[in-house]
N, C-alpha and C positions, 0 to 999 in steps of 0.2 A: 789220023783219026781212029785208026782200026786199031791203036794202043789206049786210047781214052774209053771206047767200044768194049774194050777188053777191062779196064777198069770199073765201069759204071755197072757192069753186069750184061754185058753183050757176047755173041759166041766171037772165039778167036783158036784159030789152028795152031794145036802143038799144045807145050806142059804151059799151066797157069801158074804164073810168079807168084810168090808168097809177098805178104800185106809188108815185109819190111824192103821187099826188092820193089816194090810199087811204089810203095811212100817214095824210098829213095829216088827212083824215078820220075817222080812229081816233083819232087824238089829239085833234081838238075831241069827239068821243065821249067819249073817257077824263077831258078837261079838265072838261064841263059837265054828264056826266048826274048826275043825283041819285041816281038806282039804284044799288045794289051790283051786283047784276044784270048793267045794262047797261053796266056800268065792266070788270068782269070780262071778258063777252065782247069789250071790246075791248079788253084786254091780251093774251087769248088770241090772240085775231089780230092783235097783232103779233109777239109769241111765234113763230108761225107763218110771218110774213115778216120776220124779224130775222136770217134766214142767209140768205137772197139778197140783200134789199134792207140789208145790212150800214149804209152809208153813210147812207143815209134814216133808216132807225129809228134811227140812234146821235143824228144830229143834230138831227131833230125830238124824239123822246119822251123822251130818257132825263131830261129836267125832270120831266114828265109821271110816270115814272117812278117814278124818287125822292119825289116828292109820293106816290104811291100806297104807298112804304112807310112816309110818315111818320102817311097819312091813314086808310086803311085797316087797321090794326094787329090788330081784330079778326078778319080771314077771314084764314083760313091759303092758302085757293084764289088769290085774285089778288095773294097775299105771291109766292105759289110763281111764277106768270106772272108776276111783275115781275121776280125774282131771275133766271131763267130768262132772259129778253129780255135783263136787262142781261148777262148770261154772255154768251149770243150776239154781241153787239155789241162786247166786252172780249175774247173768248177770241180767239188766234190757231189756227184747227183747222190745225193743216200738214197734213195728209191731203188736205185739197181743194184744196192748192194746188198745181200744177203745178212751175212753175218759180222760180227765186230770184227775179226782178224779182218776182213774184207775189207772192213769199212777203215780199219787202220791203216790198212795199207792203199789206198784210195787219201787216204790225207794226208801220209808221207809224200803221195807221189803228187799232192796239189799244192803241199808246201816248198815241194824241190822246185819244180817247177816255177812258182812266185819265186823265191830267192834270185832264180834263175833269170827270172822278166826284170824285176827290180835291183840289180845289180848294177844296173846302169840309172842315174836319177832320170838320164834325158829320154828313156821308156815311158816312165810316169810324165815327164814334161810333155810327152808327144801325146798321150792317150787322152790327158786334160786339154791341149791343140785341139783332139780331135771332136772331142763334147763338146765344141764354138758349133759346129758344123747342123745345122739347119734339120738335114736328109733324116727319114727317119729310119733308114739301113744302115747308117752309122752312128747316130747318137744311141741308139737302144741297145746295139750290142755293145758301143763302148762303157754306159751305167753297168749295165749285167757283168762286163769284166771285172771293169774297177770296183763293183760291190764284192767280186768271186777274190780279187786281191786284197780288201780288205779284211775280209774273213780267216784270210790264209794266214796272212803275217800285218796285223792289223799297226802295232807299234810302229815296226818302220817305215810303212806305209804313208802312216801319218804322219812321221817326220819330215819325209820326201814332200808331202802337198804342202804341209806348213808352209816349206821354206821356198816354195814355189812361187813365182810371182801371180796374183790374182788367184792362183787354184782353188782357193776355196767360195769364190765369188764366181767362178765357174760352174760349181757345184750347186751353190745356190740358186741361180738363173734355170735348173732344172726344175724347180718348184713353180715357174711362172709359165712352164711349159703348156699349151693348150692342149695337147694329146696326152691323153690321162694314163696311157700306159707309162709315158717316159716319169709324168710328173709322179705317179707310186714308184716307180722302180728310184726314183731320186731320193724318197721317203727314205726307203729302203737302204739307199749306199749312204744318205744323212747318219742312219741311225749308227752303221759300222761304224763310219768316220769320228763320229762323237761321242764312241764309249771309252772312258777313261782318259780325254786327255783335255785338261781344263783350257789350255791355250787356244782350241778348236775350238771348242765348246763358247769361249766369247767371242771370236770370230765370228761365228754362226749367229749370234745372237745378235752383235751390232751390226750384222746384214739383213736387219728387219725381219730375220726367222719367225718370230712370235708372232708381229701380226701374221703372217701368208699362212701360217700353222692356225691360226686361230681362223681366219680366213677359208679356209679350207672344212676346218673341224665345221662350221654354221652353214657353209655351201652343202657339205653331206647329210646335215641333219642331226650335226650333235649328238645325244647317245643314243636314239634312233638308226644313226650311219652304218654303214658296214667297214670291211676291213680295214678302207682309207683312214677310219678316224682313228681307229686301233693304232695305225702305224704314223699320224700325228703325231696321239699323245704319247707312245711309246718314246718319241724324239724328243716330247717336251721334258718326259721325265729327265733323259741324258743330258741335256741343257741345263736343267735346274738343280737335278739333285747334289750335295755338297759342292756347291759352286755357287759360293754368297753375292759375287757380282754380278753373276747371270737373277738370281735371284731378288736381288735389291733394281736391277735392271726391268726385271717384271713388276713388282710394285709401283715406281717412280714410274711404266709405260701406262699403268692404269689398267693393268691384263688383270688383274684380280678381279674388276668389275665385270666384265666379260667371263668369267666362270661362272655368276650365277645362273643363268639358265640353260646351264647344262643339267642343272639339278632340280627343274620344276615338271614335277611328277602330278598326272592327273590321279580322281578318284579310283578308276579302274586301273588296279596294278597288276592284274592278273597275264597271264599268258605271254612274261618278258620271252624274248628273244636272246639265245646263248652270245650272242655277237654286242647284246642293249645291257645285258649282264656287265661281258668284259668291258665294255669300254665303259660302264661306269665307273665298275674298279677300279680303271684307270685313272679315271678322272676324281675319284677321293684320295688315291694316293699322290695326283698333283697336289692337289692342297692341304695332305700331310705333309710334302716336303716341305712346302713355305712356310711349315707352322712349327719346322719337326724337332724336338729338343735339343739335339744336335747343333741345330741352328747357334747365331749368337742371341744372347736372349735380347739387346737393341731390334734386331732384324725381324726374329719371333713377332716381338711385341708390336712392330708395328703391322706387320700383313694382320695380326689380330684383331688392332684395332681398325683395318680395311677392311678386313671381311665383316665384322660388324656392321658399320658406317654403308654399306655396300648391299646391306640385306641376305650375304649369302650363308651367314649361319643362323640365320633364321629359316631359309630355306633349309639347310640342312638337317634343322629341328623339327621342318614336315615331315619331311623323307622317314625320321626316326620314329616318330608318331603316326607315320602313315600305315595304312591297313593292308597286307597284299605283298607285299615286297619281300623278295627272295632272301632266306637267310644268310646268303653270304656277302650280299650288298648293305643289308641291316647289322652285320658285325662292323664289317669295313667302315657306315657311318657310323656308328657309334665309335667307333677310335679316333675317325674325321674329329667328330666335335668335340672329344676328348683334348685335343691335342691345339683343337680353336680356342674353347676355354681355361688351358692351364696357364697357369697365372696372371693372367688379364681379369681383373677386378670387375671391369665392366662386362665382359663375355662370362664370366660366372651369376653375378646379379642376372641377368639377359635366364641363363640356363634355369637358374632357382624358378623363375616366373613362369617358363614352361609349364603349361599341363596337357593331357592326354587327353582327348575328345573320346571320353569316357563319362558314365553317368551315375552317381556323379562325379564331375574333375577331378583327379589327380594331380599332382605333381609330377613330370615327366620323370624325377627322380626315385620315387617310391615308385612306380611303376616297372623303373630296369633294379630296382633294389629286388622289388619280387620276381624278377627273372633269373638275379645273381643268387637268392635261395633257394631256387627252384632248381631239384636235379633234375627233373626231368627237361629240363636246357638242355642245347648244346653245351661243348664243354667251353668253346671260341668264344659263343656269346656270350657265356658268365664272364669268361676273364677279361671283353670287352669291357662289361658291364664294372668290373671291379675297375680296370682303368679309368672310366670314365667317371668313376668316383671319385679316386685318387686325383683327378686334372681339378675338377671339381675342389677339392681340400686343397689344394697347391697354392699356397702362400695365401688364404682366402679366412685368417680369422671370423669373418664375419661368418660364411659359411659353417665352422667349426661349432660356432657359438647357438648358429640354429639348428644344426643333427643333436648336440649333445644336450640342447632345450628340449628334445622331443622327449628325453630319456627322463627326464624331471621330473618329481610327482608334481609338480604345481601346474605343468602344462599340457601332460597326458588328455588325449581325448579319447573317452569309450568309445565315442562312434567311431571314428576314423584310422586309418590303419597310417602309421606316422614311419619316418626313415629309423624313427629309435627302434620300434617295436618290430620293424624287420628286421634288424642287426643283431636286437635279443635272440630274436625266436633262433635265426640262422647260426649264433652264438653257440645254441644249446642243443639244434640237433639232434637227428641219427645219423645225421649227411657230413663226413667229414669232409668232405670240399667246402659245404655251408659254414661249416666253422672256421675254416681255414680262414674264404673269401669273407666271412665278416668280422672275426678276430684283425684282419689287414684293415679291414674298411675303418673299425673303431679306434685302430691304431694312429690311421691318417686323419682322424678327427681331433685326437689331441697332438698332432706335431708340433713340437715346437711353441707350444701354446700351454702356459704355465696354468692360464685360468679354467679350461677348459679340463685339467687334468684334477686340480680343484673340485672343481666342479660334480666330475664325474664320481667323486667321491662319496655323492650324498643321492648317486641311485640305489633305492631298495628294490630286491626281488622279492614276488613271491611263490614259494617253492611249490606249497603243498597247501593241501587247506587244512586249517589249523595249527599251524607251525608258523614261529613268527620269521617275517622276511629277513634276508639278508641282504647282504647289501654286492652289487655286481662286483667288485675284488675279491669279497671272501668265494661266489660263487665260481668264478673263475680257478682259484686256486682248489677248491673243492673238485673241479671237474679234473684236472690237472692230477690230484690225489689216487685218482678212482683210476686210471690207468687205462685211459682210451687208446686210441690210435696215434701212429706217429705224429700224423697230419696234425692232428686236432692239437695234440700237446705242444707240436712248433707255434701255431697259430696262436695258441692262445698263454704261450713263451715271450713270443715277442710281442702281442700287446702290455704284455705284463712290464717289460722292460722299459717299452715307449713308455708305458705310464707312470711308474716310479721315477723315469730316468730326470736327475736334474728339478726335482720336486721332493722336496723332502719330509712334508707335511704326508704323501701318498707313502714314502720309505718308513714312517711311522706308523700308520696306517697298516701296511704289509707287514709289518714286524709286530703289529699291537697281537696277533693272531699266533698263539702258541703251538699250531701246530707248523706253518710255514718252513721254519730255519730249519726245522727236525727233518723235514720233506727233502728240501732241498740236499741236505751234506747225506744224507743217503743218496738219494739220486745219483750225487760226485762223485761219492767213493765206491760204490756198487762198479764191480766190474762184470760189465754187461755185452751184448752183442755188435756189430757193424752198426746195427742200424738205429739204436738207442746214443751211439754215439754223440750223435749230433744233438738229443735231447740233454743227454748229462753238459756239452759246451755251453748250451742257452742257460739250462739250471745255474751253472757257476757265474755264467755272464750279471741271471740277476742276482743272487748273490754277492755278486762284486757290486754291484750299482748301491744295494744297500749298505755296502761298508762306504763306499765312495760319497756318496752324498746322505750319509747319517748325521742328524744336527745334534746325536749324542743325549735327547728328551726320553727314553728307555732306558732305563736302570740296566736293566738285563743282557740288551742288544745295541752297547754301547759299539763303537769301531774295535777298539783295543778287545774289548769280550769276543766281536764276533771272528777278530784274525787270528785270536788264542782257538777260538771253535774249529775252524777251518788249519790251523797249525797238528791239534792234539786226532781230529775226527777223518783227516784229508789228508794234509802235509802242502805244502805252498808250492812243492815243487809239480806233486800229481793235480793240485790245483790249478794251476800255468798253464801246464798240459793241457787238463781237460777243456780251458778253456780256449785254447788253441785247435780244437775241434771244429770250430765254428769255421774259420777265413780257410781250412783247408779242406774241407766236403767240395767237392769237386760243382755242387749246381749255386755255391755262394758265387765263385767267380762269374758263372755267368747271369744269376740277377744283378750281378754290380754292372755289368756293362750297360743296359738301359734301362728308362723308368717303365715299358711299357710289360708285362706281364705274360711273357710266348713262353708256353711251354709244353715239349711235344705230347705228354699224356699227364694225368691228374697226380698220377704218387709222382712225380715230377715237381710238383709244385709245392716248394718249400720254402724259399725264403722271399723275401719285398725288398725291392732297390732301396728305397727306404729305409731302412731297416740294415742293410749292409753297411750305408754311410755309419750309422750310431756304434756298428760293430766298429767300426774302422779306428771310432773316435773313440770310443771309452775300452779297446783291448787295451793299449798298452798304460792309461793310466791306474785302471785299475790292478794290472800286474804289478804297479810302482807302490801302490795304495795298501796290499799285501803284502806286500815284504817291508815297508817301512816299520820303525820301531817304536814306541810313545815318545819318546824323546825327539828322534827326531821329525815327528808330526807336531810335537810342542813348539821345535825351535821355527817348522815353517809357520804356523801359527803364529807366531811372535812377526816374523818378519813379514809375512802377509799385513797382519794389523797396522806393521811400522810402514809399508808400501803404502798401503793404501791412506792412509795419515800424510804420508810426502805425495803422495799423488792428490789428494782433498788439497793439499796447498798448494803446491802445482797447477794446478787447477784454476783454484781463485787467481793466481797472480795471473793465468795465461788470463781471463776473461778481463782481466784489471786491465792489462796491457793490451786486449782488442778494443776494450773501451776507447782505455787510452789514444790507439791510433783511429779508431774511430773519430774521434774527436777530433786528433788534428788534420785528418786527412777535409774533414768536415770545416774548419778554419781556412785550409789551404786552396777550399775551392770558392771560399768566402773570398781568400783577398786573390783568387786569379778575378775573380768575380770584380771586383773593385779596383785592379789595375787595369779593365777593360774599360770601365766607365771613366775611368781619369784619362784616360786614352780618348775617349768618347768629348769630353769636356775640353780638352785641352784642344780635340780640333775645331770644337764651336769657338772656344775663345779666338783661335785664329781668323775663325771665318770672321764674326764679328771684327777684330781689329782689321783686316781688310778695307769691310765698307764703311767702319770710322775714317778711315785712311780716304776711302773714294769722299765720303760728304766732307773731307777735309780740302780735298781738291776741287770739290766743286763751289766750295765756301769762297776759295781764294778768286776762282774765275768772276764768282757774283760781284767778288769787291773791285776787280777790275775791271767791271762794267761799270759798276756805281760811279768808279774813278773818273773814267771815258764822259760818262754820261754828265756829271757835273762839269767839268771844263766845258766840255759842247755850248750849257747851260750859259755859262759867267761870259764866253764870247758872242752870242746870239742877244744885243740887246736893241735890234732893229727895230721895224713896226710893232705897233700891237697883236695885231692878227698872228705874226713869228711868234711871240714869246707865248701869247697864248696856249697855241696849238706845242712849240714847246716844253710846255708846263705839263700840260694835258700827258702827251705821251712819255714824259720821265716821270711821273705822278704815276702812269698805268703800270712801265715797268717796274716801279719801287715797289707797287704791289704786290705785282706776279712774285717777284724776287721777297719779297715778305711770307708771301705764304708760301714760298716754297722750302725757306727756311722753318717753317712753323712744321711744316710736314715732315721736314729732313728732325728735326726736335721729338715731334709724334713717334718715330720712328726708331730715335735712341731711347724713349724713353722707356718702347715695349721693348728694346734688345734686352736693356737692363732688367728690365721685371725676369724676361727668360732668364737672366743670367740669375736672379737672384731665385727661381725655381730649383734652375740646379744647385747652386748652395746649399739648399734646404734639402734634397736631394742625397749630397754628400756629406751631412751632416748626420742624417738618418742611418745612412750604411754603414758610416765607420762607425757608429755605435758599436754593433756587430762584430765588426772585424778585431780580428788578434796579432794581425803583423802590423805595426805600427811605423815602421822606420821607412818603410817606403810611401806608405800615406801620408808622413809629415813630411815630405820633400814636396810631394805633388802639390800639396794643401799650400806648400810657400811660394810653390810656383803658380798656383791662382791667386793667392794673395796681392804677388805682386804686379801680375796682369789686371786684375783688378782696380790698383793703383792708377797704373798707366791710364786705365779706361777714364777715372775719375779726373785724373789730369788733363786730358782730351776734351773730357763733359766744361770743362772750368773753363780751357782756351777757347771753346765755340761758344759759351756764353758772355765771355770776353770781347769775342768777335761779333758775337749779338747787338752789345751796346754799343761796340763801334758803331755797328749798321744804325742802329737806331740813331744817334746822335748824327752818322750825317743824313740821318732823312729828314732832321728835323730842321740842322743846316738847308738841307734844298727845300724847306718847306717858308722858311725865313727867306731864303733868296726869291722864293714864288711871291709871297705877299710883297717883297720893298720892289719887286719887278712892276704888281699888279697898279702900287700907289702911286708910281713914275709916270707909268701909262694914262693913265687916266686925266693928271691934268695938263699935260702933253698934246691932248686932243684938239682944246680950243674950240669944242663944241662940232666938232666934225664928226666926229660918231653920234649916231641917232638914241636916241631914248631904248630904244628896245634891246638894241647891240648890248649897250651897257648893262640892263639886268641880266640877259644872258650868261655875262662873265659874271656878274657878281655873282648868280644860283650855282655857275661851275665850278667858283673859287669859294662857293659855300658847302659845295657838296665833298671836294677835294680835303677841306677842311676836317668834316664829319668821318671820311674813312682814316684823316690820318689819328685820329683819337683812339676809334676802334684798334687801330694798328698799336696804339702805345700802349690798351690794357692788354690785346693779347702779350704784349712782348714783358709786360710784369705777368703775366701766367706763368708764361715758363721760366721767366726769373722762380717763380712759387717753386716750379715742377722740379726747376733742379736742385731746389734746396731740399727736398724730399727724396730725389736721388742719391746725391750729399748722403744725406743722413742713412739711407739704404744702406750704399757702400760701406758704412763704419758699422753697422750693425752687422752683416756680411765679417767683415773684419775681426770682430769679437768671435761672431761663429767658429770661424775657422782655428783661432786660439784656442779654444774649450775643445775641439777637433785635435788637435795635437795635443793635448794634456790625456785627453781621454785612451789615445792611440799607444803613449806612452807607457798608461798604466796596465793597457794590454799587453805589450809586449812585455811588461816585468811578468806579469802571469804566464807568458809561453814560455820565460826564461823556470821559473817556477816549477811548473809542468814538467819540464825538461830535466830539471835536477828532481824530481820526485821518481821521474823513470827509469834514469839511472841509475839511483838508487835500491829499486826492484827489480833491477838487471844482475845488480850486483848478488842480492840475496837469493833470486834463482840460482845463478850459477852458484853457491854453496849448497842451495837443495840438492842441486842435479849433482855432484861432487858425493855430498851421503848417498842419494841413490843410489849412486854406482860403485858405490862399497860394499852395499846392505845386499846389490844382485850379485859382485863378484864371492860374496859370503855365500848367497846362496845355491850360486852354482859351485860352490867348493864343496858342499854340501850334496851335489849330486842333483839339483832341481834343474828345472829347463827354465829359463827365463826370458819372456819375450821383451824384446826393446821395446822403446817408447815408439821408434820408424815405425815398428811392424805394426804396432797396434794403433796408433797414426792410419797408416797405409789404410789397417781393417775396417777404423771407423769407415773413411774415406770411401771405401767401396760402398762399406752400408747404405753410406750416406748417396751414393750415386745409384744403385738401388730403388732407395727411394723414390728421388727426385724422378729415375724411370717411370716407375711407377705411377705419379702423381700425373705424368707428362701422359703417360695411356690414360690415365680415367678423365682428364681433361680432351 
């Protein structure tokens, strides 16, 4: 003990050993005692000297160590001092470290170190072991480790749990922790765990992460909460951000609904909290990921139409319009809802409607419009504001068509201050950022939108009083002439290009203006400085646009005049060049990378993502456009006209031939149609023949009673009172048995009516139908079941008559029975007996009459069936003739197709002579695939599209 004494800081007699003769004697301690006891006290002291002597304890014990977690397992005490030491030794504390060399060498020695731990997987297997474990002196230092090892060497870290069995559902059970330290510090080692590796990252997710994280976020109070929801949504971001499965996994959980009241803000916004701050930030950049262009635009499109349907970007359009809210959560929303409504039709409509609870209303639009020309903005929130314009214009025609109606004399209002008449004024300026950001704004009003550029043609300005207006083009190029700033001449460069570009009514227009073309090939040819550089590439760019889509209506500033202009004034080669200025300024590359507008100071701010695309598209044909010769602009000309003349017929045939199969696929479903109902038919015929077959059998049984019952009769001719009461009761049966045949008659005669429903049935449908060779088989094969039936009808009415005739037989034998009898008696029968029989054998008389006109009824009834069946019969004839002359028409049809099979392929044959000419020629030619393929997308596009605003 008087060695530990001497370790902890106790007095001990004689020289005191230095921290690495200590250590080391800790460690033979820890390696050899048999004690729990005495093993404990020496982890604790090194516990104890594991932050000074850093270097010693890491490289003597942490063997020693790790054996104490593998060997030990039952004390929670020296689990706790091992986990602890090995922290120490692992953690990088920056607090104690002074300066950077320090702090470097403090990270080399926390990365040796991990290599060192994790060198073996079955370290990480034990340390995950040991977070099962309940104690809170062992779970908390093992988080703080495995967070201190994830930090260090995070990659293989993460390989090692991956592939661990359960470990990362161990990790997660840290979050359901009740002791709130373990459950942040879990937060914490989630977030290391899940940056940068997607296979974690859905692990994590379908371990119910989102809810318990969202769960947590409402427990703490949402953006109210302190650091717990910080280190939430910091998790949520690692989980969602470029990770579409995590992200499609959130939508389809219904987590998007649960984000809106993170974002309902009272009247009183004053005096937010730095911690109410962050974690809203946080929580707008959630739901720019789920929105974010990057995205695929399926996935986009739908969280769009969620958070619509869901109210949270309406909520977010409080937020924007709310009073009091800090400027840096008032940029960040306005990017949020930028990035909500870009390209969703419905979420733009939604935004137009917006106004500012201002007096009176505004448009939420003219309202950030005057913040975007206002320098005394920040510079974040202009270029907010310009984004949120642009999301706004994103594939949003309708929108286009109501910014460039404000600009319009016919719909200008004096009173009110409209989006046109801010984008003028900021147009024109002292503020070349105003020019910049509204030159881009008016740019994204005509994208892509042929009419609107049109359009914009017929705004006049007025300049000065007394001077008559001109019109915004010439003004534009006026301001351009006079030699302002860099800024302003790129800005209002490239709206110039958008609006000519691919319009060629606007390339007239620009050209109709004799001082333009003069403007421009100075500009070109001027050898000027660095920083005009970029001016001279835009000037050539439009330039080239005007030779490119010239429709050749200018005498003067035909293509061929303006390439001899630029040949004799420029020369094609410093032309190329110059306009090769453009894709290599080193801030092009990076507006091409995304649509959203970050850039770190204002003279920074040059070109529009936007705007890069159009570069991309029209450098090199316009380089091809310049160097071409008249001739061979003539012979593409030629071949164009002859292209699109083979493609006009092409055309026609393809829509002849969808007709066409239209039509027969339309047939085809006709006669499945009709081979199911002859299938349908064919099993009623069965059924029927059946119970013809039963009333046939039951026919035979009745006659065998008749049979029975007459002999009975002809031998019984004893007393009186026998033959009577004999009479009586074959008399009753001949009845039952009469109308039971009448019934059995009733009965064939509704089968046949049904039968002759469906006749008329299939009569009506093969009108219809166009396959005819398998309906005349079926039609022969009811024909001749039909027969059979009739034959059937004939034999029971056959058997009828039999019936009748011997009832009329035993009615003949009843009377010569009755006359026998009577004077047989010799007066021994009384008066009364006798009229008795007589009223019996008068009554017996009277039913058998009734009995003989029913039985001429159905004589009637079957000669009207008779006649049924043969009208039936004729049916079905005109049925087969009819089916016939169909099938000549599909046969018809068929040679008319192949015929137009034949004559495409000779089209497609010149096609593909006329393109191999013109690629010999030196043209680029796209296949029909490709341009197939393009429609194809467009057309899915679309249909996207149609599927969101629905």
């Amino acid at each position: 003990m008087n060695f530990f004494r001497g370790v902890m800081g106790g007095q001990a007699a004689g020289p005191q050993p230095s921290g690495a003769e200590t250590i080391q004697k800790l460690c033979d301690r820890v390696a050899s005692s048999t004690l729990l006891e005495d093993r404990r006290d020496a982890v604790r002291a090194l516990k104890s000297l594991s932050k000074k002597y850093r270097m010693e304890v890491g490289t003597q014990a942490m063997d020693h160590l790790i054996n104490i977690l593998q060997t030990d397992r039952s004390d929670s005490e020296i689990l706790g001092y091992a986990l602890d030491t090995l922290y120490n030794i692992i953690c990088n504390d920056e607090e104690e470290e002074q300066d950077e060399n320090a702090q470097k060498q403090a990270d080399d020695l926390g990365a040796q170190f991990t290599d060192k731990f994790i060198q073996d997987p079955e370290h990480v297997t034990l340390l995950l072991t040991l977070l099962e474990e309940f104690d809170f002196h062992v779970r908390w230092p093992g988080v703080k480790l495995l967070t201190a090892l994830l930090k260090n060497q995070g990659a293989q870290l993460q390989g090692v749990i991956l592939v661990s069995p359960m470990g990362v559902s161990r990790l997660m059970d840290l979050l359901a922790d009740s002791r709130e330290v373990i459950r942040n510090d879990g937060l914490l080692l989630l977030q290391q765990l899940t940056k940068g590796n997607a296979a974690i990252q859905k692990i994590v997710a379908f371990e119910n992460a989102f809810e318990r994280l969202l769960d947590i976020i409402t427990e703490e109070g949402s953006s109210d909460g302190g650091i717990v929801v910080e280190d939430c949504l910091l998790l949520l971001l690692n989980l969602l951000k470029n990770n579409s499965s995590n992200q499609n996994f959130f939508k389809e959980g219904s987590y998007i609904q649960r984000m809106k009241p993170w974002f309902e803000v009272g009247d009183d916004n004053s005096g937010w909290s730095a911690q109410k701050v962050t974690n809203l930030h946080l929580m707008l950049q959630l739901v720019r990921v789920m929105v974010s262009p990057v995205n695929s635009p399926g996935a986009t499109a739908s969280c769009q139409k969620s958070m619509y349907q869901c109210g949270l970007l309406q909520q977010l359009c409080t937020i924007l319009m709310a009073t009091g809210v800090p400027a840096d959560i008032l940029t960040e929303t306005i990017n949020t809802v930028s990035e909500v409504i870009r390209g969703s039709q419905v979420n733009q409509d939604y935004f137009a409607s917006v106004n500012a609870p201002s007096n009176p209303p505004r448009p939420a639009i003219v309202v950030l419009l005057m913040s975007m020309v206002n320098e005394r903005q920040p510079f974040v929130l202009r270029c907010a504001v310009l984004y949120c314009f642009q999301c706004f214009l994103y594939k949003n025609q309708k929108g286009q068509g109501e910014i460039v109606a404000t600009l319009l004399p016919s719909t200008i209002d004096a009173n009110s201050i409209s989006a046109g008449q801010l984008l003028c004024g900021g147009l024109f300026s002292a503020d070349s950022l105003s020019n910049w950001c509204a030159a881009v704004a008016l740019a994204h009003a005509l994208q892509d939108n042929l009419t609107q550029k049109e359009q914009l043609l017929r705004v006049q300005l007025a300049t000065s009083l007394g001077k008559p207006p001109v019109s915004l083009l010439q003004q534009c190029t006026n301001i351009l002439s006079q030699g302002s700033k860099v800024q302003t001449r790129v800005g209002l460069l490239m709206l110039l290009c958008t609006w000519i570009s691919n319009c060629p009514i606007a390339v007239t227009h620009f050209l109709h203006n004799q001082e333009n073309v003069p403007f421009l090939t100075a500009q070109i040819s001027e050898n000027l400085g660095e920083d005009e550089r970029l001016v001279q590439g835009l000037c050539a760019l439009l330039l080239g646009i005007c030779i490119y889509y010239n429709d050749n209506s200018l005498e003067n500033y035909t293509k061929e005049k303006l390439k001899q202009l630029i040949e004799k004034r420029i020369g094609k080669e410093n032309f190329v060049e110059k306009l090769g200025f453009i894709t290599k300024h080193e801030l092009y590359s990076r507006a091409a990378q995304k649509p959203q507008p970050v850039f770190p100071s204002q003279e920074q701010m040059l070109f529009d993502h936007e705007f890069t695309k159009l570069v991309k598209e029209l450098e090199g044909v316009i380089t091809k456009a310049v160097h071409k010769s008249s001739e061979e602009e003539k012979k593409e000309e030629e071949v164009k006209k002859t292209l699109e003349q083979h493609d006009n017929i092409v055309t026609q045939y393809k829509e002849l031939i969808r007709e066409q199969d239209t039509q027969i696929q339309e047939l085809k479903e006709q006669v499945a149609s009709m081979t199911s109902q002859n299938e349908q038919m064919q099993a009623t015929v069965t059924q029927q023949l059946s119970q013809i077959q039963q009333h046939k059998d039951q026919y035979n049984i009745l006659k065998l009673k008749l049979g029975k019952d007459n002999q009975s009769q002809s031998n019984s001719q004893g007393d009186v009172s026998q033959v009577n009461g004999l009479q009586t009761e074959e008399l009753t049966q001949l009845k039952e048995e009469v109308e039971e045949l009448r019934k059995q008659h009733t009965l064939l005669q509704t089968q046949l009516g049904d039968k002759d429903a469906l006749i008329n049935t299939l009569r009506s449908e093969a009108a219809q139908t166009a396959e005819g060779s398998a309906g005349g088989s079926e039609n022969t094969e009811l024909l001749k079941e039909l027969e059979a039936l009739r034959s059937q009808v004939q034999s029971q009415s056959t058997e009828i008559n039999q019936l009748k005739t011997e009832r009329q037989e035993l009615l003949r034998r009843a009377e010569a029975g009755s006359s026998d009898v009577v004077p047989s008696s010799d007066g021994s029968l009384d008066t009364a007996k006798m009229a008795e029989l007589e009223s019996r054998l008068a009554a017996q008389t009277a039913e058998t009459e009734r009995l003989k006109d029913e039985t001429k009824s159905l004589s009637d009834s079957r000669a009207d069936l008779e006649q049924q069946l043969a009208s039936a019969t004729s049916t079905v004839a005109i049925l087969q003739t009819e089916k016939a002359k169909l099938q000549t028409e599909v046969q018809e049809s068929k040679k008319e197709q192949d015929d137009l099979l034949m004559l495409l392929a000779d089209q497609d044959q010149k096609i593909h002579s006329l393109k191999q000419k013109l690629k010999d020629l030196g043209e680029t030619v796209e296949d029909e695939d490709d341009l197939d393929a393009r429609d194809q997308t467009d057309d899915d596009d679309e249909e996207e599209e149609d599927e969101d605003e629905d």
